[in-house]
Each structure stands twice: as C-alpha cells, then as structure tokens.
Rosetta silent file (secondary structure, phi, psi, omega in degrees, C-alpha in Angstrom):
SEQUENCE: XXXXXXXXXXXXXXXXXXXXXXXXXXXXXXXXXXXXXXXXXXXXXXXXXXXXXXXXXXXXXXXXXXXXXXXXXXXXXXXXXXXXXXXXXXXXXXXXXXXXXXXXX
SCORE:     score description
SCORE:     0.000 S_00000001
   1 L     0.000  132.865 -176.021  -39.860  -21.368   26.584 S_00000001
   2 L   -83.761  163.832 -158.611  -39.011  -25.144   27.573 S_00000001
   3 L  -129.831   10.506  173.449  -35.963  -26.344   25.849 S_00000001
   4 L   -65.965  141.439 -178.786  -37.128  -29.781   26.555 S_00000001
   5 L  -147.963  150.346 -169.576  -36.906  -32.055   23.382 S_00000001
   6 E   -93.359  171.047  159.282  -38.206  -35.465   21.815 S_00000001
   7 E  -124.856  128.493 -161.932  -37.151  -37.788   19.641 S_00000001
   8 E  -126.582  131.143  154.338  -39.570  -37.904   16.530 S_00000001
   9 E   -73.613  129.647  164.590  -39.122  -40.774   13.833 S_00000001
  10 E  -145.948  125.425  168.078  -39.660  -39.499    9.796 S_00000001
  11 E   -47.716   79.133  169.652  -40.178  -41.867    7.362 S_00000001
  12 E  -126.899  133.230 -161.726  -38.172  -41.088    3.982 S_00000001
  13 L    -0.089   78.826  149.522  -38.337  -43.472    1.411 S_00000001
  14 L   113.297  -36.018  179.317  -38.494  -46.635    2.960 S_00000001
  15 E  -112.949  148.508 -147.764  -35.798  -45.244    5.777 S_00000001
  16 E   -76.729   98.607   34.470  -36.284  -44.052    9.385 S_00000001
  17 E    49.684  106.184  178.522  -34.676  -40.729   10.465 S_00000001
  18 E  -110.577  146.291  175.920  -34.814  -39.728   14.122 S_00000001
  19 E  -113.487  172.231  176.233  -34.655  -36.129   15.160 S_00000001
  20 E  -144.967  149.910 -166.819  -35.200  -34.606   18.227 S_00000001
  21 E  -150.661  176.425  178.692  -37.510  -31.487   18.374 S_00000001
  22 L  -104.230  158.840 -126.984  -39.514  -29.534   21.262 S_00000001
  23 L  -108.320  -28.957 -171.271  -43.052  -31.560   21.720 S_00000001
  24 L   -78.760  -14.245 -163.298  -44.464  -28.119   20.161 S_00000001
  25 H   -92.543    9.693 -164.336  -42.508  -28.649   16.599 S_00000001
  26 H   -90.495  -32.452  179.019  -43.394  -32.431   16.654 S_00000001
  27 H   -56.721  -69.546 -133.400  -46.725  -31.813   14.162 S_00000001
  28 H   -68.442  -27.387  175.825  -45.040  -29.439   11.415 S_00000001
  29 H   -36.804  -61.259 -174.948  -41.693  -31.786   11.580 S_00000001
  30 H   -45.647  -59.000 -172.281  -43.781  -34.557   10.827 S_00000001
  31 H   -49.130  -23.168 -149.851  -45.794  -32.604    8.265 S_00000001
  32 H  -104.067  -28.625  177.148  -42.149  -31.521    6.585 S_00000001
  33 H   -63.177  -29.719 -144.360  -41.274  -35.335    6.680 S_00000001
  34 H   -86.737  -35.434 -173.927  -44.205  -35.955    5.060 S_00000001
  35 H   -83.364  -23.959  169.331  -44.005  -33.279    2.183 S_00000001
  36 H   -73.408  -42.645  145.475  -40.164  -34.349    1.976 S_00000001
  37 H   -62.515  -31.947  172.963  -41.145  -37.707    1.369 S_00000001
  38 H   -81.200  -33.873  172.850  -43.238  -37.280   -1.387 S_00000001
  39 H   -79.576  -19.236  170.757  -40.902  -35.197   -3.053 S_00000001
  40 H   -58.648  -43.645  177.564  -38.227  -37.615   -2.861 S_00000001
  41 H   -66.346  -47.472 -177.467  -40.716  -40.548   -4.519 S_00000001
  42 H   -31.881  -74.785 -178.264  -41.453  -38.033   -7.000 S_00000001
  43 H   -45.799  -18.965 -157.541  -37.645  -37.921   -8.193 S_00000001
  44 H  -106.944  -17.587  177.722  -37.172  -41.223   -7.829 S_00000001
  45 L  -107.676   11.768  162.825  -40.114  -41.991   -9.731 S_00000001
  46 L   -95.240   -0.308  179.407  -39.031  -39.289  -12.811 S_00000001
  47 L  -106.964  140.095  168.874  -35.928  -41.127  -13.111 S_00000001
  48 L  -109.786   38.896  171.097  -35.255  -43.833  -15.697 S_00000001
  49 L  -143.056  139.929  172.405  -32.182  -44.347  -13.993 S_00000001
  50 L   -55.769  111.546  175.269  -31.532  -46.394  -10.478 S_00000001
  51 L  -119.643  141.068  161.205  -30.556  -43.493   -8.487 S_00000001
  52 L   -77.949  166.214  169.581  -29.267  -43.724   -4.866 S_00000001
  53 H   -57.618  -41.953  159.604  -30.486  -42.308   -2.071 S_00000001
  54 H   -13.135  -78.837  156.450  -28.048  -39.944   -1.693 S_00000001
  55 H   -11.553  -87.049 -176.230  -28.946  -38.880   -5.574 S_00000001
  56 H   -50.233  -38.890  164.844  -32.295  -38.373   -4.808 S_00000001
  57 H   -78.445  -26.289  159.487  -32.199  -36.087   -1.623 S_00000001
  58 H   -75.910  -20.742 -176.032  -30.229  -33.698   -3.632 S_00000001
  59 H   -73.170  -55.717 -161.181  -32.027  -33.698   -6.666 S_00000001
  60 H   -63.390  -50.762 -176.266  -34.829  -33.526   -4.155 S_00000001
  61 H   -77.022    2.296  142.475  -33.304  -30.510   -1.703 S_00000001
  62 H   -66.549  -41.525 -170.350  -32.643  -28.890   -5.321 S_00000001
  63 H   -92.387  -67.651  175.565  -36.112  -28.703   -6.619 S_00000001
  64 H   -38.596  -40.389  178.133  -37.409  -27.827   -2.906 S_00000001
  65 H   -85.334   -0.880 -177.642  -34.553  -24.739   -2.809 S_00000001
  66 H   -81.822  -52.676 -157.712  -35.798  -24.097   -6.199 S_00000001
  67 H   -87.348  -36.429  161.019  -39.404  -23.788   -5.335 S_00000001
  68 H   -74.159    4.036 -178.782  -38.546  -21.939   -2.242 S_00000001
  69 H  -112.373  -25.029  161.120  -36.448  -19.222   -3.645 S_00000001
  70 H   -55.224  -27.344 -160.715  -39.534  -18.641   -6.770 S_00000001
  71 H   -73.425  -81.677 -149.481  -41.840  -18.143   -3.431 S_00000001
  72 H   -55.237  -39.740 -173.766  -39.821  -15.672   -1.327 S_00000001
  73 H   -50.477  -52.664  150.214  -38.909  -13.770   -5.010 S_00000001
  74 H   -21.357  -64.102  168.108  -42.952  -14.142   -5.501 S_00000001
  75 H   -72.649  -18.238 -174.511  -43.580  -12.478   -2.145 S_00000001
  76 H   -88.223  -62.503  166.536  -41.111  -10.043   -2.715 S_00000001
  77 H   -67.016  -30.252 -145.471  -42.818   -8.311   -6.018 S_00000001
  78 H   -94.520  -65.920 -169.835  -46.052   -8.793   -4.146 S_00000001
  79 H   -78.502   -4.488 -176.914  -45.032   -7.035   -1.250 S_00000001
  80 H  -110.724  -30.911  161.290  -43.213   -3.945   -3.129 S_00000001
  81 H   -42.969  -49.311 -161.314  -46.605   -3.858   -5.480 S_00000001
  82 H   -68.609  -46.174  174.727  -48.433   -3.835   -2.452 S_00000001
  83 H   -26.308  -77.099 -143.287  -45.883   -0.675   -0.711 S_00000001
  84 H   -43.286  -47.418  179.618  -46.662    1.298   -3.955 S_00000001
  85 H   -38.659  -56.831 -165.831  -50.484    1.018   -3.712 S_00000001
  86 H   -44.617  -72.177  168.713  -49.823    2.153    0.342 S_00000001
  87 H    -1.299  -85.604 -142.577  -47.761    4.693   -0.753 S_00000001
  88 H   -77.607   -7.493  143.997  -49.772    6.152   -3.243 S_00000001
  89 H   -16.485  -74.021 -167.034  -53.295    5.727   -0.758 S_00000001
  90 H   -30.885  -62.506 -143.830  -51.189    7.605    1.839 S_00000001
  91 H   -73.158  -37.317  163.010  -50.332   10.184   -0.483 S_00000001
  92 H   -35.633  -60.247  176.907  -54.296   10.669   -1.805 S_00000001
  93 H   -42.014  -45.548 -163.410  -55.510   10.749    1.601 S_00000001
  94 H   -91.000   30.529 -178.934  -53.408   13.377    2.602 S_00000001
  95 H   -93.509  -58.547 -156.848  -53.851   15.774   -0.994 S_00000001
  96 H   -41.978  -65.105 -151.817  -57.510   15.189    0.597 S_00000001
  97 H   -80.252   23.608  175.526  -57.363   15.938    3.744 S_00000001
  98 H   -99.160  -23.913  143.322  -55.043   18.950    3.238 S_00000001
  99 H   -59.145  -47.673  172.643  -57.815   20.368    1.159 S_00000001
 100 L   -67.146  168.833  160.288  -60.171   20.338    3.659 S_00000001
 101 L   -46.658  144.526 -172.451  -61.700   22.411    5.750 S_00000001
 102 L   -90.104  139.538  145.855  -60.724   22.313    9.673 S_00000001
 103 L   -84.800  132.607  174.049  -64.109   21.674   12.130 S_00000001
 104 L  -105.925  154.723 -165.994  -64.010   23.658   15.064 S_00000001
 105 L   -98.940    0.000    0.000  -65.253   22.143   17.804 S_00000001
C-alpha cells in the first residue's frame, strides 16, 4: 500500500481546512467534509444565539457522536437478533438431519 499523501482542501462553514490523505481517501474525505458541513449550518442555523465557530463544531461533533453511537447500538441488537435466528436454524437443521435416514451409496 503507497503511503504517498495529498493535500485535500474542505470547506466548513465559510473556512478552508487542509488535510493531507492518500489519493485513494480523497473522495470519502471530501464526502465527510461535505456531510460535516451541513451539519455544522444546521446548528448554526437552530441557534437563536451568535455562536462561534468553535461552539458550533462541538455542538456539531456532539450530535454526529450522538447519531453514531444510536447506529453502532442499532447494529448491535440487529446483529444479536440476527445470531439467535442462526442459532436456532442451525439447531432445526440438525434435529432434522439427525432424524434422517443415512443413503448408502
């Protein structure tokens, strides 16, 4: 893997932020600017108060660590629903096939 890296400009509200990334990471960076930006205008536009920037990327990295720890919780019950089903599949098949008969070949 090359360890070669860019420097990619992202745009958050109204100011320029350069990073440096590998040339493959340069899309979803952008895309993550892009979705970071919007949540930032959100807050800023939900406020009746002049908030700084400052203000606003925490408020912002607050709601975003919010919404990302409902996901992974989300995914979490999902995937131990999903075990149980396996689980109990597993356990059908083999009450089956321990009933059957063997074929001889």
């Amino acid at each position: 893997m090359s360890k070669e890296t860019i420097g990619v400009t992202v745009h958050l509200i109204g100011s320029e932020y350069r990073f440096a990334c590998r040339p493959a990471e340069q899309d979803e960076l952008l895309e993550a600017g892009r979705y970071l930006d919007d949540k930032m205008r959100e807050v800023r536009d939900r406020s009746s108060k002049l908030l700084s920037l400052e203000a606003i990327a925490v408020m912002a990295a607050m709601n975003l660590s919010h919404e990302l720890l409902r996901q992974q919780r989300q995914t979490t019950e999902t995937d131990t629903i999903i075990n149980h089903h396996v689980q109990d599949l597993v356990q059908k098949i083999d009450a089956i096939l321990s009933k059957a008969v063997p074929i001889e070949l």
